[in-house]
SEDREN-793747 format. One record per residue (C-alpha): residue in one letter; x, y, z. Coordinates in pm, whole numbers, plus 50000, padded with zeros to 5 digits. Example, Ala and Ser with C-alpha at 12.3 -4.5 7.8 and 13.67 -1.06 7.14 Angstrom:
A512304955050780S513674989450714
END
This chain:
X653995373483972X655805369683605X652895377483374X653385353383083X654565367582751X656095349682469X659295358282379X658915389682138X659775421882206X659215455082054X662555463881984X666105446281920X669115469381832X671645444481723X675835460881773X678595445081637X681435452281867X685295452181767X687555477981979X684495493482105X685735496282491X685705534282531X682085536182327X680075506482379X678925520782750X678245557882619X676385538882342X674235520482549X673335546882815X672015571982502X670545543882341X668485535882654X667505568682715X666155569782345X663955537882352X662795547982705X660995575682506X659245548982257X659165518382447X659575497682764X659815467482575X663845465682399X666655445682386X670555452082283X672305424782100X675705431282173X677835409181964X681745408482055X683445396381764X686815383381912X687615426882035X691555425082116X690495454182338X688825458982657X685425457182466X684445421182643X684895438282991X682365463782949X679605440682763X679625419283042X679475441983315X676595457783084X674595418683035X675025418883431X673695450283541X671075449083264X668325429983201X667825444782841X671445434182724X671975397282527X675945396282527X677285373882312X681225364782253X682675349382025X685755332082050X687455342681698X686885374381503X684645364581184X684275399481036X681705425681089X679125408080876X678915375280997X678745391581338X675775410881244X674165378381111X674885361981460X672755390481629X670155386781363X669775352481446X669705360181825X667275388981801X663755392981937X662415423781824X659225424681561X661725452681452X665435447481441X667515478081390X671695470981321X674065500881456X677585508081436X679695501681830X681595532881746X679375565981807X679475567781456X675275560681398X673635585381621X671685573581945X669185600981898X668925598381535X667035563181601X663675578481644X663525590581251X663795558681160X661165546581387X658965569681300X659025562680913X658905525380988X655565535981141X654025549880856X654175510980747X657885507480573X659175475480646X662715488680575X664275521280663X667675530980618X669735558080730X671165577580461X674495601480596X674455634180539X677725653780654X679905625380667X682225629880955X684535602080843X688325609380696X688655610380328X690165574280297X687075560180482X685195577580218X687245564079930X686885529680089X682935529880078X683115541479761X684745518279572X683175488979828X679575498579656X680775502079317X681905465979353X679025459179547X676325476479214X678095452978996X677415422079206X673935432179234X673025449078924X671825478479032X673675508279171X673715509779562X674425546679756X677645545579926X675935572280166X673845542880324X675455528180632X674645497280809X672295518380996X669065505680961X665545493181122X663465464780951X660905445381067X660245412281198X658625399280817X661565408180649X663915392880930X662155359580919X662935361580532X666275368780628X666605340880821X664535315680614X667025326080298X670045322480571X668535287280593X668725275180219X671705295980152X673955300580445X676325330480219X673625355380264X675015386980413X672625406180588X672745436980401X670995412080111X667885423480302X667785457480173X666945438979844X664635413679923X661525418279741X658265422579815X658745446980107X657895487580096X661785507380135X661955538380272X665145561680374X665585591580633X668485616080625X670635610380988X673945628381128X676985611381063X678675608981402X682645609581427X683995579781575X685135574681934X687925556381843X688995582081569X689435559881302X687525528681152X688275492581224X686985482880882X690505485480677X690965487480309X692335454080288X689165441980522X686515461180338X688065451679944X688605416880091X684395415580156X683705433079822X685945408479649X683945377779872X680535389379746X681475396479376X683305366079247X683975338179598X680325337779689X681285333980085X680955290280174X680355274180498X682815263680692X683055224080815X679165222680659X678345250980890X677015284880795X680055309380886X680345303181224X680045280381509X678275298781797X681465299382071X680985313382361X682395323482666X679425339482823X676165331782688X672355344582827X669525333782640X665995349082817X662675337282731X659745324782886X660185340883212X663385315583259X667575322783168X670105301983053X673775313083143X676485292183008X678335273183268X681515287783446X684315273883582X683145294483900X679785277683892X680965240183823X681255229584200X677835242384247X676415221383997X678775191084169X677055201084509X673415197584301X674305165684122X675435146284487X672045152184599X670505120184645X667065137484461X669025147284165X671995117384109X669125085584108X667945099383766X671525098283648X673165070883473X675975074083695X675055071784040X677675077084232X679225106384443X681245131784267X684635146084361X685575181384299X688765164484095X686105143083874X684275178383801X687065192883705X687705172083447X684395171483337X684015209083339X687345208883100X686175184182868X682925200982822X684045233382799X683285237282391X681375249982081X680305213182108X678635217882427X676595242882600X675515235682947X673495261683139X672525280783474X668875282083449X667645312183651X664425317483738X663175351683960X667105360083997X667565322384183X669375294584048X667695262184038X669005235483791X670795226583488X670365223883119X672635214482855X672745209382447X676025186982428X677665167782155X676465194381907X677265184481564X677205215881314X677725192481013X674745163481071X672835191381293X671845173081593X672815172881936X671465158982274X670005176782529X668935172982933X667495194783180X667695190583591X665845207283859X667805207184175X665445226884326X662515205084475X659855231684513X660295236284134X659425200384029X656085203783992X655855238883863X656045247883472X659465253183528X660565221183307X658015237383018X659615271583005X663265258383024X662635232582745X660845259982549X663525286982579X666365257182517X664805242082227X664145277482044X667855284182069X668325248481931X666185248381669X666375287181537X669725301181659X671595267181624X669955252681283X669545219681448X667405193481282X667255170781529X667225170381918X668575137782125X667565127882494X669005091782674X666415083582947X666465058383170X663665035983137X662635036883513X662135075083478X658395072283379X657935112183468X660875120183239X659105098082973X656205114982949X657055147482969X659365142982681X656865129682453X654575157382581X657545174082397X657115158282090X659695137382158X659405095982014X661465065382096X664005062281881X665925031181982X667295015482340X670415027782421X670884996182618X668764977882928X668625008083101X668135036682911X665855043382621X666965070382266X664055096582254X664245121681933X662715155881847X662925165181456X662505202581369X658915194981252X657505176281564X658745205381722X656845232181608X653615207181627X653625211682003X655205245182039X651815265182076X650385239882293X652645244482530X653025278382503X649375277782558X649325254882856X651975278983017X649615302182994X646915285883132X649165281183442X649855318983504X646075322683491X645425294583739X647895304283991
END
């Protein structure tokens, strides 16, 4: 029986990942083998930012065998920072440590910094003590945090790496600061205030690849950014739009994979069934050709429809279409194909685990749902939700809406009711 949990865990180790093919697997496989020895309870956020190598390959082969890997891809590179923001957004852990893809941060070096973070630092950062980089690397960190002291006023070590373990407070500062000014880079958390700093000397590791991906041009290009550009959003969007290829998001006992073109004639198989297509506006039988172009014209940033698994079995369908970055709202639906699932909690943990994503990962504001008016179940359960008519669509369908704040007014009392299921089953 799945024991109900909400959706922390102990440990998230967030990696970037740009031409990380021949390391990303050896990184993992130490890495495991080190929280095994702390913890049972760890995630990897592996983050592929746009890798013209194999790296893509191996992360999904990784997310598939897995359980404990979140693989995320996105579908243009957008620089080593913004990547790490991505996986900071994504993350789980009440602490949230950021490595290196490249061998370069030791595996077995993680457990200094978990142990300091134990005497009660909310930061720790690894400080590199025979640097195995070449002497141009060197040069280049150098002169990045001499830029980098005069932005901030205050002189930074150019022997402190990305490498580094903070807690959940400081990442939901992160984040709420990421909110009201989407330029933050995430290594602005090693100066937030308010929050007890520590550092712990680690081995510099050579890299697997032999040389670094971060380029002069690259790394004076992001010194430049910070000093004078101050880094904007792009089309009213904070760096990025979350594209992805393959997506898993895991919580409340449930997973969402993003659709594939593999999968689209099973959900054409589930939507013909008489039990699923009279809730839908359109009614009528489906051809494979119809899907197709359906599958193509959803196929987006703007839209993210989803597997939901549940115990390893596919049973339905969720999606967060017509997402607009700029307004921040988008429209969401969930179906159950799966009739022994219809009057389970099913519906509570896939709305839960959707609308997090939504409302934390994706910034939305607010959430849309069309219903038709006969579907009195769907009604209610929305508005159990949070959810409140908004307007009718037309004569048969009613506009339901979920603001951020509404939101988080129900959130514990359904996270409490799922509990109370797991306890009365």
């Amino acid at each position: 029986m799945f024991i109900f949990q909400q959706t922390y865990t102990a440990i998230s180790i967030v990696v970037p990942v740009y031409l990380g093919e021949n390391s990303i697997e050896e990184l993992i496989r130490r890495l495991t083998l080190v929280l095994q020895g702390i913890t049972d309870s760890y995630e990897f956020v592996l983050i592929n930012d746009a890798s013209t190598d194999g790296s893509w390959q191996v992360i999904e082969k990784l997310a598939q065998a897995d359980p404990h890997v979140q693989a995320i891809c996105l579908a243009e590179n957008i620089g080593q920072h913004a990547a790490i923001s991505v996986g900071l957004l994504h993350a789980k852990g009440r602490y949230v440590a950021i490595m290196d893809c490249d061998m370069q941060d030791v595996p077995e070096e993680f457990p200094k910094l978990w142990n300091k973070a134990m005497e009660g630092y909310d930061i720790v950062m690894a400080r590199r003590t025979q640097r195995k980089d070449n002497r141009r690397g060197q040069v280049m960190s150098w002169l990045f945090h001499q830029i980098l002291s005069l932005k901030r006023g205050v002189k930074t070590d150019p022997s402190i790496s990305n490498y580094a373990l903070y807690s959940h407070k400081v990442i939901n500062q992160y984040r709420s600061n990421y909110r009201n000014k989407p330029e933050t880079f995430f290594f602005g958390m090693n100066y937030l205030e308010g929050h007890s700093i520590s550092c712990v000397d680690t081995v510099h590791g050579a890299s697997a690849r032999g040389y670094s991906s971060y380029t002069f041009t690259k790394q004076f290009a992001l010194a430049l950014t910070l000093l004078f550009l101050q880094r904007k959003a792009v089309d009213g969007i904070p760096f990025f739009k979350i594209r992805t290829s393959f997506f898993v998001h895991k919580g409340y006992g449930i997973a969402l994979r993003r659709l594939s073109a593999e999968k689209a004639e099973t959900v054409r198989e589930w939507r013909n069934l008489p039990s699923v297509s009279r809730h839908m506006r359109y009614k009528g039988y489906i051809t494979p050709e119809m899907q197709q172009k359906w599958f193509e014209s959803i196929n987006n940033e703007h839209n993210l429809y989803t597997i939901i698994e549940y115990e390893k079995e596919e049973i339905g369908l969720s999606n967060m279409k017509d997402i607009d970055y700029i307004h921040q709202t988008a429209e969401a639906g969930i179906f159950i194909f799966n009739e022994n699932f219809l009057d389970s909690d099913i519906s509570i943990r896939v709305s839960l685990c959707g609308l997090d994503y939504c409302f934390e990962i994706l910034r939305m504001e607010v959430i849309k749902v069309n219903i038709l008016r006969e579907n009195i179940q769907a009604i209610r359960f929305n508005q159990a939700l949070g959810y409140k008519l908004h307007s009718s669509t037309d004569e048969t369908a009613q506009l339901y809406t979920l603001t951020r704040s509404d939101y988080y007014k129900q959130r514990q009392r359904l996270i409490d009711l799922l509990a109370d299921y797991e306890e009365h089953e």
